[in-house]
N, CA and C atoms as an extended XYZ file, in Angstrom:
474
Properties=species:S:1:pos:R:3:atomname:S:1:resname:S:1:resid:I:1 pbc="F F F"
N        97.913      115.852       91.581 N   UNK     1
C        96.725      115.337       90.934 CA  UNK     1
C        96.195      114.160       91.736 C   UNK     1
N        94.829      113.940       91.435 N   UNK     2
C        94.146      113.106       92.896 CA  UNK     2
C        93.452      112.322       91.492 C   UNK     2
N        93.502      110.728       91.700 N   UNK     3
C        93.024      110.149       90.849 CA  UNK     3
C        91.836      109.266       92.018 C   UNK     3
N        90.752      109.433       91.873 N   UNK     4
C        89.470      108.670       92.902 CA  UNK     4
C        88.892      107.176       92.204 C   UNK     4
N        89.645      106.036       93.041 N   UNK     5
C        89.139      104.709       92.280 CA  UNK     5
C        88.187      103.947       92.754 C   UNK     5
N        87.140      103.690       91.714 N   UNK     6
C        86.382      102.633       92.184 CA  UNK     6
C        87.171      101.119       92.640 C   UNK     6
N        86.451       99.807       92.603 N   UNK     7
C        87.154       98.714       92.771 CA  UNK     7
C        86.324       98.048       91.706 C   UNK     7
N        85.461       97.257       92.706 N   UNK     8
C        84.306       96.681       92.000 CA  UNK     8
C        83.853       97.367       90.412 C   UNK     8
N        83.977       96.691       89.388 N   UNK     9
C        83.731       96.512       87.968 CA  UNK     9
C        84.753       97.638       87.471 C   UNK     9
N        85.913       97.900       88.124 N   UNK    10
C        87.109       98.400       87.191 CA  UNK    10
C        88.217       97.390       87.560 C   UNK    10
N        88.416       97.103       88.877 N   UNK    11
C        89.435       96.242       89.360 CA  UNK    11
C        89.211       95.029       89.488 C   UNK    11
N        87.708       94.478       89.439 N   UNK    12
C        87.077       93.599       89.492 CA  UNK    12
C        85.822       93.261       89.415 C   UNK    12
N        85.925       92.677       87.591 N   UNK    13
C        84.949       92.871       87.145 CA  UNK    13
C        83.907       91.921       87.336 C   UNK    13
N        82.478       92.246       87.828 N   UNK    14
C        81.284       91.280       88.095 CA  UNK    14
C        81.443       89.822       87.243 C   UNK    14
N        81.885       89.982       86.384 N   UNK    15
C        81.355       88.859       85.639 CA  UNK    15
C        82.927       87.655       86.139 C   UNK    15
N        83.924       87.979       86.885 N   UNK    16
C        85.441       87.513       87.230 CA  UNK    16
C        85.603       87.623       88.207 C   UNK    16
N        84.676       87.352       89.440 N   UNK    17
C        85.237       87.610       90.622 CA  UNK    17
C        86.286       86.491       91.045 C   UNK    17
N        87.297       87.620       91.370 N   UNK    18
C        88.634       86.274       91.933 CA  UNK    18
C        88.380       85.632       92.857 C   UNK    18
N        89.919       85.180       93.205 N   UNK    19
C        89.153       84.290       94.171 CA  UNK    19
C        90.103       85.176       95.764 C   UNK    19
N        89.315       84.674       96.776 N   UNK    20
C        89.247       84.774       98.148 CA  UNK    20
C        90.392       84.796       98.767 C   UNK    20
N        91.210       85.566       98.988 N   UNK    21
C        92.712       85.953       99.365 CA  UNK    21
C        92.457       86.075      101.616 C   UNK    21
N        91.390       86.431      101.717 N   UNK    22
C        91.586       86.511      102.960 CA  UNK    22
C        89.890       86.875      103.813 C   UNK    22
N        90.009       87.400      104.529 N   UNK    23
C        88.181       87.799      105.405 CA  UNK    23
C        88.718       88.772      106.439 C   UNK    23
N        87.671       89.812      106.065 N   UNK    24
C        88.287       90.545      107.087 CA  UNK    24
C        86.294       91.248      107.455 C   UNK    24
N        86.116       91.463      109.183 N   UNK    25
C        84.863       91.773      109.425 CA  UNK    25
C        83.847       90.800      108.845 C   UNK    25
N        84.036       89.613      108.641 N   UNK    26
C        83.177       88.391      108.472 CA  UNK    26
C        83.057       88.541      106.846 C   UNK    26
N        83.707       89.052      105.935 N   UNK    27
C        83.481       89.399      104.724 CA  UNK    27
C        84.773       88.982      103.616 C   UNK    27
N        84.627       88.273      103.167 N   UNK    28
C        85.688       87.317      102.132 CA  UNK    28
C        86.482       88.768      101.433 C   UNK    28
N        87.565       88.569      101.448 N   UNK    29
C        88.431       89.927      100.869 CA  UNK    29
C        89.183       89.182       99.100 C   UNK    29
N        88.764       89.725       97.908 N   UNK    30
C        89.205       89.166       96.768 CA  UNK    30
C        90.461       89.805       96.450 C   UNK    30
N        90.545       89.051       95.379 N   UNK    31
C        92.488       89.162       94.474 CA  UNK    31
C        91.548       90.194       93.107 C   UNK    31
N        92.366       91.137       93.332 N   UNK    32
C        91.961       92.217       92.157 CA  UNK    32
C        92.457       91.185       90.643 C   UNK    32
N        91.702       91.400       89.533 N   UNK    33
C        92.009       90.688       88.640 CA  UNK    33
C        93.684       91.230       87.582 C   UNK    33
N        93.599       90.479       87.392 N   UNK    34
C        95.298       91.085       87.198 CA  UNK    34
C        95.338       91.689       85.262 C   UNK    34
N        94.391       91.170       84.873 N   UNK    35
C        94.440       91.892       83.655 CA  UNK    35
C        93.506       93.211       83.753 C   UNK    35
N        93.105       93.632       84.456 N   UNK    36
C        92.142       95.132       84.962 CA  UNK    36
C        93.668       95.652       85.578 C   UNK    36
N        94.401       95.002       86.395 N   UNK    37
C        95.218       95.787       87.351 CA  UNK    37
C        96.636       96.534       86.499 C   UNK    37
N        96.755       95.523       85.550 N   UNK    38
C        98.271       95.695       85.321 CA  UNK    38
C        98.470       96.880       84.043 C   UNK    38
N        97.218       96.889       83.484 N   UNK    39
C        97.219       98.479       82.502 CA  UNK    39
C        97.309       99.608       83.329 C   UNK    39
N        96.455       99.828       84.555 N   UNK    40
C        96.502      100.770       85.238 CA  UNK    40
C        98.288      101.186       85.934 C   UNK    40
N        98.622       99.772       86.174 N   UNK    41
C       100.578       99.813       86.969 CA  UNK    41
C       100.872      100.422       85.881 C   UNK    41
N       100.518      100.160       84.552 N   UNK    42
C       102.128      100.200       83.839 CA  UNK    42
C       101.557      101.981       83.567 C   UNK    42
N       100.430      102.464       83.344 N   UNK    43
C       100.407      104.337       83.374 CA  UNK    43
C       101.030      104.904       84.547 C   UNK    43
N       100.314      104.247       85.767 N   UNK    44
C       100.711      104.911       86.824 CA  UNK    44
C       102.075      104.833       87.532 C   UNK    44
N       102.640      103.969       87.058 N   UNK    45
C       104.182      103.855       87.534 CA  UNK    45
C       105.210      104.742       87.069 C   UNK    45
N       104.645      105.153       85.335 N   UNK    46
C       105.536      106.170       84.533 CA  UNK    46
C       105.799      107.665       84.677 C   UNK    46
N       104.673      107.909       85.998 N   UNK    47
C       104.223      109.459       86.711 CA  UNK    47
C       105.126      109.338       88.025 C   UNK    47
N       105.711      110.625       88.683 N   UNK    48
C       106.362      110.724       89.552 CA  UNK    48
C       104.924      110.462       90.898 C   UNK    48
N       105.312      111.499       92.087 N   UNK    49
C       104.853      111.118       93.650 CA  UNK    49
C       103.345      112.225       92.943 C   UNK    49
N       103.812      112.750       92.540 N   UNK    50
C       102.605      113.510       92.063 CA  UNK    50
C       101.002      113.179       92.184 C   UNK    50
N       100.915      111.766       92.036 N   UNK    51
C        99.439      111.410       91.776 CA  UNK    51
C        99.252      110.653       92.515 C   UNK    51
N        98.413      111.158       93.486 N   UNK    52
C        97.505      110.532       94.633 CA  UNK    52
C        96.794      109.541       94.182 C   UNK    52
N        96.126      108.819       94.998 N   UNK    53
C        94.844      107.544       94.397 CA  UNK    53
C        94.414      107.622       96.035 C   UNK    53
N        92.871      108.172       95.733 N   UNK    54
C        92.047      107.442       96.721 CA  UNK    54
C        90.818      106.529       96.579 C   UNK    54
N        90.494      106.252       97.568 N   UNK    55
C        89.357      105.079       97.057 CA  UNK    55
C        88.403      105.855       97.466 C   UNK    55
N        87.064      105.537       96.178 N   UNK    56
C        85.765      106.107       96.102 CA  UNK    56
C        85.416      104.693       96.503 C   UNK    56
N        85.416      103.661       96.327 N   UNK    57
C        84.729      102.522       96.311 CA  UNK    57
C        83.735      101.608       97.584 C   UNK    57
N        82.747      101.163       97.381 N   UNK    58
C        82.498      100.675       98.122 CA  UNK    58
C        82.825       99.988       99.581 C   UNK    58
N        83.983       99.389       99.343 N   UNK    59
C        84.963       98.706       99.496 CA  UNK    59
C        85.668       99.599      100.956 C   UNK    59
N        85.333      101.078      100.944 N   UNK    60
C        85.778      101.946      102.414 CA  UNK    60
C        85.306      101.772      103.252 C   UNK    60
N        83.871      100.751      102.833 N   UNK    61
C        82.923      100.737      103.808 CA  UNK    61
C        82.758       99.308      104.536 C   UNK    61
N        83.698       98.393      103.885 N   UNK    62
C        83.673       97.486      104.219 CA  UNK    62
C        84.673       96.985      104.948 C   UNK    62
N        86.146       97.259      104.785 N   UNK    63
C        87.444       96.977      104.585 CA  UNK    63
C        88.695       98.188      105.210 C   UNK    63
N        89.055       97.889      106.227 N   UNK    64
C        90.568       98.873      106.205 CA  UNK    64
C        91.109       99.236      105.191 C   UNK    64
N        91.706      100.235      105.285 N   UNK    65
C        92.762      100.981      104.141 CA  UNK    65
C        93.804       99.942      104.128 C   UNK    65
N        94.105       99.729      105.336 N   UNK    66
C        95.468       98.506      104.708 CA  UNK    66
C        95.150       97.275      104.258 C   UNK    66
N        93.922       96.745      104.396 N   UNK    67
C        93.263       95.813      103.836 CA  UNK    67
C        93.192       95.736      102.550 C   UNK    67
N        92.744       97.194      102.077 N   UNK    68
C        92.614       97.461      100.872 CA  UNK    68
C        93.840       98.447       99.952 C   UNK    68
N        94.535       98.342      100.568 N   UNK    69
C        96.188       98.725       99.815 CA  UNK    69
C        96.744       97.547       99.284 C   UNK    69
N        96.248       95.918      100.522 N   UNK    70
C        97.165       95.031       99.932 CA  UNK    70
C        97.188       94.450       99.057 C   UNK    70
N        95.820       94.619       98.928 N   UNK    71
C        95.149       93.751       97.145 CA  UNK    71
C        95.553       94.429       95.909 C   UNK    71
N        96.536       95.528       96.405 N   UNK    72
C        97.178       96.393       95.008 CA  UNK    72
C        98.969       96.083       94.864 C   UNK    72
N        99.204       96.045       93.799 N   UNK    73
C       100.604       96.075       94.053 CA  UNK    73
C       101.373       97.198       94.537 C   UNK    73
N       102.559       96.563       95.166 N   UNK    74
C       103.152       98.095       95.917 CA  UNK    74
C       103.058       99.166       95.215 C   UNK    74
N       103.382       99.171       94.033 N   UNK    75
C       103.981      101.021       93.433 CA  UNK    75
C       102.176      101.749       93.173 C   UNK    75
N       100.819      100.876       93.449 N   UNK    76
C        99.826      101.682       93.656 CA  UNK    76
C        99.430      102.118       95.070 C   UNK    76
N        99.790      100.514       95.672 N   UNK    77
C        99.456      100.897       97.684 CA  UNK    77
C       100.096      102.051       98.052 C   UNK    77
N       101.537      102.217       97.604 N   UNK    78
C       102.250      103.166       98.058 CA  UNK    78
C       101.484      104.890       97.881 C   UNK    78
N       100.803      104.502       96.958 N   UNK    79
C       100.106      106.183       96.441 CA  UNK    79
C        98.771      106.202       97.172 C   UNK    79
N        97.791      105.156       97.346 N   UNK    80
C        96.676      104.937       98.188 CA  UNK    80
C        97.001      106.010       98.907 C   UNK    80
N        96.214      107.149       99.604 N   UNK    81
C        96.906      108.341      100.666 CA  UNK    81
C        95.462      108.180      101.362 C   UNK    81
N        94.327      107.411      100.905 N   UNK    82
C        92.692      107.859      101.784 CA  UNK    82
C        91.633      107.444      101.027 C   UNK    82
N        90.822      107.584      102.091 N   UNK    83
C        89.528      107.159      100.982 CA  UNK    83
C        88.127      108.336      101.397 C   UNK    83
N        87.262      108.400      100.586 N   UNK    84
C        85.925      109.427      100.757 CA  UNK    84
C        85.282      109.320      101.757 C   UNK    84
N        84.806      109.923      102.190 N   UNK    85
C        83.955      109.636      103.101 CA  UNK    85
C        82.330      109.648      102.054 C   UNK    85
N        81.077      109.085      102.889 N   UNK    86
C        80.006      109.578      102.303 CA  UNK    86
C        79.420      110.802      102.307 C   UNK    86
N        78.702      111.646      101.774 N   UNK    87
C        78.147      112.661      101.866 CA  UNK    87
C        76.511      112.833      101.869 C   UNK    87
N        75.945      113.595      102.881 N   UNK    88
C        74.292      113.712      102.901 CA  UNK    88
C        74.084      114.265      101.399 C   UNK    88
N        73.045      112.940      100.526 N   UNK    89
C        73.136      113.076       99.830 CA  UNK    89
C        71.734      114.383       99.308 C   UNK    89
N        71.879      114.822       98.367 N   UNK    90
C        70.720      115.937       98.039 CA  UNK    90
C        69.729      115.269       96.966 C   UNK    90
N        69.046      115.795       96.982 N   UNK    91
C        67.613      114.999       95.539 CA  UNK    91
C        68.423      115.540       94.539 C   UNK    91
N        68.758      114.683       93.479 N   UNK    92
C        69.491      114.997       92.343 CA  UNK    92
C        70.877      115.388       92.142 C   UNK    92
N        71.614      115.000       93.404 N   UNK    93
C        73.222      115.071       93.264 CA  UNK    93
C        73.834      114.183       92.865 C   UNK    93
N        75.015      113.868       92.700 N   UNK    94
C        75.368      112.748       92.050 CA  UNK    94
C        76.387      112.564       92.938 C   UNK    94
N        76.481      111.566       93.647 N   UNK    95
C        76.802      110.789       95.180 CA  UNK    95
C        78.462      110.926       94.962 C   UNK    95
N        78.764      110.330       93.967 N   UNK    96
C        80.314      110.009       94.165 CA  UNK    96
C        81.092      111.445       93.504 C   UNK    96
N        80.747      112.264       92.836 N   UNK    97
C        80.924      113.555       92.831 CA  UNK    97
C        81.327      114.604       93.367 C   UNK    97
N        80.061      114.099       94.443 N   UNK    98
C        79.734      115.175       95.885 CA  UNK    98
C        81.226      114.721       96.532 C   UNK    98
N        81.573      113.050       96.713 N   UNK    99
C        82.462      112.680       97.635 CA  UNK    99
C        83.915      113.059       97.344 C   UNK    99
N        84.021      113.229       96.007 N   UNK   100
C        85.285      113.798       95.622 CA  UNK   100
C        85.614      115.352       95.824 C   UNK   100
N        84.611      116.328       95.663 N   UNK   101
C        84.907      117.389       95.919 CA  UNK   101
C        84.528      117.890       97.056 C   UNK   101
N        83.955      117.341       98.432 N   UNK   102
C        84.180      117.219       99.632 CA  UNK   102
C        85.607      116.771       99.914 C   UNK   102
N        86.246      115.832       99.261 N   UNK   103
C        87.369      114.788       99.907 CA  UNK   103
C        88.642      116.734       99.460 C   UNK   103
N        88.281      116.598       97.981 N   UNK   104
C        89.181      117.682       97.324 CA  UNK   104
C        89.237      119.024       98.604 C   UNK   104
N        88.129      119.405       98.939 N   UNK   105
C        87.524      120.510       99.737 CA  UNK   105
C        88.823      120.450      101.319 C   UNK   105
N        88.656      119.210      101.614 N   UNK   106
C        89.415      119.039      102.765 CA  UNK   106
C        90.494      118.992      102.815 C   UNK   106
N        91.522      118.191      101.834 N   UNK   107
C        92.330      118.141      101.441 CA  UNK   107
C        93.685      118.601      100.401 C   UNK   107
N        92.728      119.384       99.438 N   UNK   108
C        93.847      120.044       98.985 CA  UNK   108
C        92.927      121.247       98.480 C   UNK   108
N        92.488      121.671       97.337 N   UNK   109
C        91.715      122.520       96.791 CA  UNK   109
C        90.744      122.435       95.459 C   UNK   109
N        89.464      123.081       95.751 N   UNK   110
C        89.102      122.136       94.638 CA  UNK   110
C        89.068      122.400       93.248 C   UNK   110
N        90.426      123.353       92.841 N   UNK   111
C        91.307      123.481       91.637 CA  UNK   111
C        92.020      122.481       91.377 C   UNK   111
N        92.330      121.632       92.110 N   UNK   112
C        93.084      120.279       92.411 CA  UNK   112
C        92.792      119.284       91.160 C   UNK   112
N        93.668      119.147       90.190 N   UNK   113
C        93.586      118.262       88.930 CA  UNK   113
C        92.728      117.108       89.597 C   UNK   113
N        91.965      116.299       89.225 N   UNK   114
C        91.775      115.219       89.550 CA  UNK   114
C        90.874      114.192       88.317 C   UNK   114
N        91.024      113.288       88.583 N   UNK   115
C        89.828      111.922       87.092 CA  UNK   115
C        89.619      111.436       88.148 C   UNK   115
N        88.238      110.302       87.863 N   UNK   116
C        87.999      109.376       88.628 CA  UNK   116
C        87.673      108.259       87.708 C   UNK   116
N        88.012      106.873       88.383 N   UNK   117
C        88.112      105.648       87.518 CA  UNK   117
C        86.498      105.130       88.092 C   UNK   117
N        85.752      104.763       87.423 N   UNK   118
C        84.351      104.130       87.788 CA  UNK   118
C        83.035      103.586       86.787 C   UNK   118
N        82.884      102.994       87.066 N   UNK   119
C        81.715      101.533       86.599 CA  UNK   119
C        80.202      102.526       86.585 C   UNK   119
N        80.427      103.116       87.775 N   UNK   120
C        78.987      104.121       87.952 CA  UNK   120
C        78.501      105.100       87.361 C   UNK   120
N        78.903      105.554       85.966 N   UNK   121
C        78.944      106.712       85.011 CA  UNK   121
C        77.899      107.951       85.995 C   UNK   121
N        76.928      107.630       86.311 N   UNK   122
C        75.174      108.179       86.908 CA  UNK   122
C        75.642      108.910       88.154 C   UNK   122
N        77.014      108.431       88.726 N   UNK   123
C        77.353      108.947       90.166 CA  UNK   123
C        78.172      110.356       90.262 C   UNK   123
N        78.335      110.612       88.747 N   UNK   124
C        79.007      111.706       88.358 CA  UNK   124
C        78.495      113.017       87.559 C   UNK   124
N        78.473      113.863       87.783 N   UNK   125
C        78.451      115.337       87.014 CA  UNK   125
C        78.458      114.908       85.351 C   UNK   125
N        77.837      114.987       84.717 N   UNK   126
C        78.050      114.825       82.829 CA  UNK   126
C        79.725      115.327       82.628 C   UNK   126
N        79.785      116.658       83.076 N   UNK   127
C        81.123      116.831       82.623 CA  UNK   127
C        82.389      116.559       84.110 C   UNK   127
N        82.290      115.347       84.412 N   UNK   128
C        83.253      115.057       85.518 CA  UNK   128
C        84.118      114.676       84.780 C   UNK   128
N        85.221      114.927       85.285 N   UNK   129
C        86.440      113.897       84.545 CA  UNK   129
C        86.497      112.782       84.738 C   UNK   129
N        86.047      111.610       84.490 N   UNK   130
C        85.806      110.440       84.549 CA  UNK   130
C        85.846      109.340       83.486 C   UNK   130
N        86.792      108.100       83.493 N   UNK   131
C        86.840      107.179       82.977 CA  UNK   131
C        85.981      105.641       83.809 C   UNK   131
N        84.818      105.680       82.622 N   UNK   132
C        83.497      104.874       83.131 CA  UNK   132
C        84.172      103.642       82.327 C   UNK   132
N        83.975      102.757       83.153 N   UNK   133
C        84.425      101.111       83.136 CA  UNK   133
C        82.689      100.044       82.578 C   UNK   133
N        83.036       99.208       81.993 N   UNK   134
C        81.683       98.272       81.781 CA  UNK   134
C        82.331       97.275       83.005 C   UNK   134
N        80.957       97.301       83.982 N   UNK   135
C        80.907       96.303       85.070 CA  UNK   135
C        81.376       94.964       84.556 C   UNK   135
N        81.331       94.190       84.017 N   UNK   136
C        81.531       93.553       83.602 CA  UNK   136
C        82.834       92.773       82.983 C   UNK   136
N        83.436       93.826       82.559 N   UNK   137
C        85.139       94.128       82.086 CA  UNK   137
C        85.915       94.630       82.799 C   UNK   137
N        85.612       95.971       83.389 N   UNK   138
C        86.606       96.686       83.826 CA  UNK   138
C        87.688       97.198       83.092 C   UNK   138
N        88.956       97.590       83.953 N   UNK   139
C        89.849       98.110       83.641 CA  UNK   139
C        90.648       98.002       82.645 C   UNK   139
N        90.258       98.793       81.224 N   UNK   140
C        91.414       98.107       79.673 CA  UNK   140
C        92.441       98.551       79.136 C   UNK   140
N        93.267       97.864       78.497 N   UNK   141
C        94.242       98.853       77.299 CA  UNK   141
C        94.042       99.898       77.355 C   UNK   141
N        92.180      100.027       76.660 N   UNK   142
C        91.886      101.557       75.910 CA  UNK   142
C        91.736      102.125       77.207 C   UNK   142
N        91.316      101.925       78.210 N   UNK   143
C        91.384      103.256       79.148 CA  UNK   143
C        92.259      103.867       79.670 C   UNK   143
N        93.706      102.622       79.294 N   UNK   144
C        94.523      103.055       80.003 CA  UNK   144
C        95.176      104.272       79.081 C   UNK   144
N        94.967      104.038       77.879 N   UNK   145
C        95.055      105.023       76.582 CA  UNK   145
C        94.573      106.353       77.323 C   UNK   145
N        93.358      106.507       77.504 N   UNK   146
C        92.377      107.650       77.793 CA  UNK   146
C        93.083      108.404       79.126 C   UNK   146
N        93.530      107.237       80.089 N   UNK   147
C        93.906      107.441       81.342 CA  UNK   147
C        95.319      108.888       81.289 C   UNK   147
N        96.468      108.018       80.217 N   UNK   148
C        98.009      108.455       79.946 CA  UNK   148
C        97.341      109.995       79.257 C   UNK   148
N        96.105      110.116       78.636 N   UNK   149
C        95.822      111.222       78.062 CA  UNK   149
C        95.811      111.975       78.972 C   UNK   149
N        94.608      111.748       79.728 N   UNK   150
C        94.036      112.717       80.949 CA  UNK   150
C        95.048      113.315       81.695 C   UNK   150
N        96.295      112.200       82.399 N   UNK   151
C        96.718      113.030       83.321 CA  UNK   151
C        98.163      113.369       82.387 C   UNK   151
N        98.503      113.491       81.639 N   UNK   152
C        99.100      114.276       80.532 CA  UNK   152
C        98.650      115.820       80.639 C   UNK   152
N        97.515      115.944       80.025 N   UNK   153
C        96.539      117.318       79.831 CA  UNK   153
C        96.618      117.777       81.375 C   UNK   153
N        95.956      117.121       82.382 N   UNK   154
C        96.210      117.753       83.666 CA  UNK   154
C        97.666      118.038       83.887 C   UNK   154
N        98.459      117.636       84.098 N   UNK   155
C        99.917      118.156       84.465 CA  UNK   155
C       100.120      119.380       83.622 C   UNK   155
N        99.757      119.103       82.664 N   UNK   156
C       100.520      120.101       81.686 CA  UNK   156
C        99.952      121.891       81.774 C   UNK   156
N        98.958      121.183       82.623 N   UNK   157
C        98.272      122.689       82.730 CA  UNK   157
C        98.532      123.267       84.559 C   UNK   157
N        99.257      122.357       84.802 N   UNK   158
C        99.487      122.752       86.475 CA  UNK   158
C       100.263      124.306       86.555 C   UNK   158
């Protein structure tokens, strides 16, 4: 199962930007907020090697992969496996969509269980599997609720 994460307003929410851990490409690199981060550890730690995490986020475009592994704690860096590339986008596609089932396309198949964590609800298919974050908040309890659901139901149907 391939879980595709935003950063910005799930890991770090607009209204909390941390503070400045490092610069990398002339660009201040932040501390993911730790109450967004640590609902997501405690689901994803309870799942075996099974579940991938790549980054949809902005953040590919700015930042190395190891740049952006380190701002996670190990037992998520360790699953980090890649990030999307962009895709030529079409009049009326929905951008981050396209990038997941291109990424799926290349990589494994695109029967391939997958959710995506994101702030951008608009960047997705109506019926994507997707847990939409308020910019503002980010990453909660309840999603992490929604989260333990989702990839529950996905496994179970592997």
């Amino acid at each position: 199962m391939y879980i595709f994460l935003d950063i910005d307003g799930v890991f770090l929410p607009e209204s909390y930007y941390g503070e400045e851990i490092g610069e990398e490409n002339d660009l201040p690199v932040y501390a993911l907020i730790e109450s967004c981060v640590t609902p997501f550890v405690e689901v994803i730690e309870n799942y075996d090697a099974d579940i991938k995490l790549v980054i949809i986020s902005s953040w590919k475009d700015l930042y190395s992969l190891d740049t952006i592994k380190s701002v996670f704690p190990e037992v998520i860096a360790k699953r980090i496996v890649g990030v999307t590339r962009d895709q030529r986008y079409r009049s009326g596609s929905y951008s981050r969509h396209d990038q997941v089932l291109a990424y799926l396309k290349e990589y494994a198949t695109i029967q391939t269980p997958w959710l995506a964590i994101d702030d951008g609800a608009l960047l997705y298919a109506p019926n994507a599997p997707l847990i939409a974050t308020d910019t503002d908040i980010g990453f909660t309890e309840e999603h992490a609720k929604i989260l333990r659901q989702m990839i529950d139901t996905a496994l179970s149907q592997k």
